[in-house]
C-alpha positions in Angstrom: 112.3 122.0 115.6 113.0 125.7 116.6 115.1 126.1 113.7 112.4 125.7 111.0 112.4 128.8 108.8 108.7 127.7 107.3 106.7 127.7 110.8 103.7 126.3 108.1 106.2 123.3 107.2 107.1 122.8 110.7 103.2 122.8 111.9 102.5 120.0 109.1 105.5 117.9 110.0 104.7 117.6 113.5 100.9 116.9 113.0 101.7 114.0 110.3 103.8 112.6 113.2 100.5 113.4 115.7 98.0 111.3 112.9 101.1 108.6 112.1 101.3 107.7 116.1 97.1 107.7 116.7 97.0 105.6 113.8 99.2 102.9 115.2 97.5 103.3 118.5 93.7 102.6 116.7 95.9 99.8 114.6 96.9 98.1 118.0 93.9 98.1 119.1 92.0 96.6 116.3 94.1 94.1 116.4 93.9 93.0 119.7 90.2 92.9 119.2 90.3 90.5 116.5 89.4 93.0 114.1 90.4 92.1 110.1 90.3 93.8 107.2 87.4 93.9 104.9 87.1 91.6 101.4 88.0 94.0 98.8 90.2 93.9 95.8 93.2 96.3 97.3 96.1 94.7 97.8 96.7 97.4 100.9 93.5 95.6 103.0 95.2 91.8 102.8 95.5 92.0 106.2 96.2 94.7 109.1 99.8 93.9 108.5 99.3 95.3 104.6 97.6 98.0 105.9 99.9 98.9 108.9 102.7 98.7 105.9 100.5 100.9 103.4 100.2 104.1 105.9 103.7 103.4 107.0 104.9 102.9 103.4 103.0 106.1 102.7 104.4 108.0 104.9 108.0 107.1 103.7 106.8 108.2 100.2 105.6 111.7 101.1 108.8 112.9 102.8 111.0 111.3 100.2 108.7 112.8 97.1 108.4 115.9 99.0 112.5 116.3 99.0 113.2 115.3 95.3 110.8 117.8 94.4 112.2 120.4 96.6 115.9 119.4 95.4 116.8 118.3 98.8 118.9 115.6 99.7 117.3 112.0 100.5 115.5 112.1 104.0 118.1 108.4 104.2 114.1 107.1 105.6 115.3 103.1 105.6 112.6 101.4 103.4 109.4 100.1 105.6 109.1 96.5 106.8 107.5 93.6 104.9 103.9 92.9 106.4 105.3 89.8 108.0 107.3 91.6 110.0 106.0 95.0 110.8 103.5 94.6 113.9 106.9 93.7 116.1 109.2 96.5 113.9 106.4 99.5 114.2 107.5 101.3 116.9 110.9 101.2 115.9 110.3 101.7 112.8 107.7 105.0 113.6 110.6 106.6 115.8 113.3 106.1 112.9 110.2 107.5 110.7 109.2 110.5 112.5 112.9 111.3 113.6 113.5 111.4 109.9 110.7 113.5 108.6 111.6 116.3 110.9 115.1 116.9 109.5 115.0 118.3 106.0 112.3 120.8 105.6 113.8 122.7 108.1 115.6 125.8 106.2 113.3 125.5 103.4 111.2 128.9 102.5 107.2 129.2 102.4 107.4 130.2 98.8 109.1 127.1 98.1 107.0 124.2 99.4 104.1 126.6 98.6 105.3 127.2 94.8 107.2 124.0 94.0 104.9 121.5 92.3 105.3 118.2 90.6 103.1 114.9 89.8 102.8 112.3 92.3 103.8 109.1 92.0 100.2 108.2 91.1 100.1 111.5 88.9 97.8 114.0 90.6 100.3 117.7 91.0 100.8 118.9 93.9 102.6 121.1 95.3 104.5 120.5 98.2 102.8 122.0 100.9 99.9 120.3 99.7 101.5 117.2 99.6 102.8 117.4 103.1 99.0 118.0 104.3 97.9 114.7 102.3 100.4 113.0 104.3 98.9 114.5 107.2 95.3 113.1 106.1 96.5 110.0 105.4 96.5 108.3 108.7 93.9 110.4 110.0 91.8 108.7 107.2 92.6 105.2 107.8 92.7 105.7 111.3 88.8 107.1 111.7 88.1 103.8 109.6 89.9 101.4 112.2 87.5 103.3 114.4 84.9 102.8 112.4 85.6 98.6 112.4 85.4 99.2 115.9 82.3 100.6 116.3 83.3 104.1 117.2 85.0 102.4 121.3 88.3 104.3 121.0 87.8 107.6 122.6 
């Protein structure tokens, strides 16, 4: 990651891998404490499988929205396991994830991601830098609220 022209694009890709890895690791251990999802109307909260796949999905979405705004090639980020399968594919499939995020923002300018904006794909614009911190927030969020479920016993 020496290479990274956009030190600001570098710092973001490597803390969304940071909040992507302590997610799993609060995800793991809610569900070896029995912990389940709350009753709610979001498709994401099913089960902890649907909401391992949602930040995983997520995180998929981010990079590859991130590189057809930016005109770069696909991030080739293999689609994210079905909920019945993900708890044995996530760390597999988070090493394949994170490997891939790191590759193609590398030679792309601050002006750029800073400058480049488009709608999302639930039509809030952003830009791309500030997409890129979204995705960094999104397993943070979800992440403080497995915490939460577990009554704050993780640190």
């Amino acid at each position: 990651m020496d290479d990274y022209t956009n030190r600001g694009a570098r710092a973001l890709v490597l803390l969304h891998e940071r909040a992507l890895r302590d997610f799993v690791v609060a995800w793991k251990r809610a569900k070896a404490a029995g912990i389940e999802t709350p009753q709610v109307e979001d498709p994401s909260y099913e089960s902890m499988e649907t909401l391992l796949r949602h930040v995983l999905r997520a995180a998929r979405g981010y990079m590859t929205w991130t590189c057809e705004t930016l005109d770069l090639p696909d991030p080739e980020i293999r689609a994210t396991p079905e909920a019945d399968a993900i708890a044995d594919e996530v760390d597999a499939y988070v090493d394949h994830l994170c490997e891939r995020w790191r590759l193609p923002l590398s030679g792309v300018d601050e002006r750029t991601v800073d400058r480049t904006e488009a709608k999302s794909r639930w039509g809030v614009v952003y830009c791309a830098d500030a997409m890129l911190e979204h995705a960094v927030m999104h397993p943070l969020r979800h992440a403080f609220q497995i915490e939460e479920w577990l009554g704050g016993k993780s640190r």
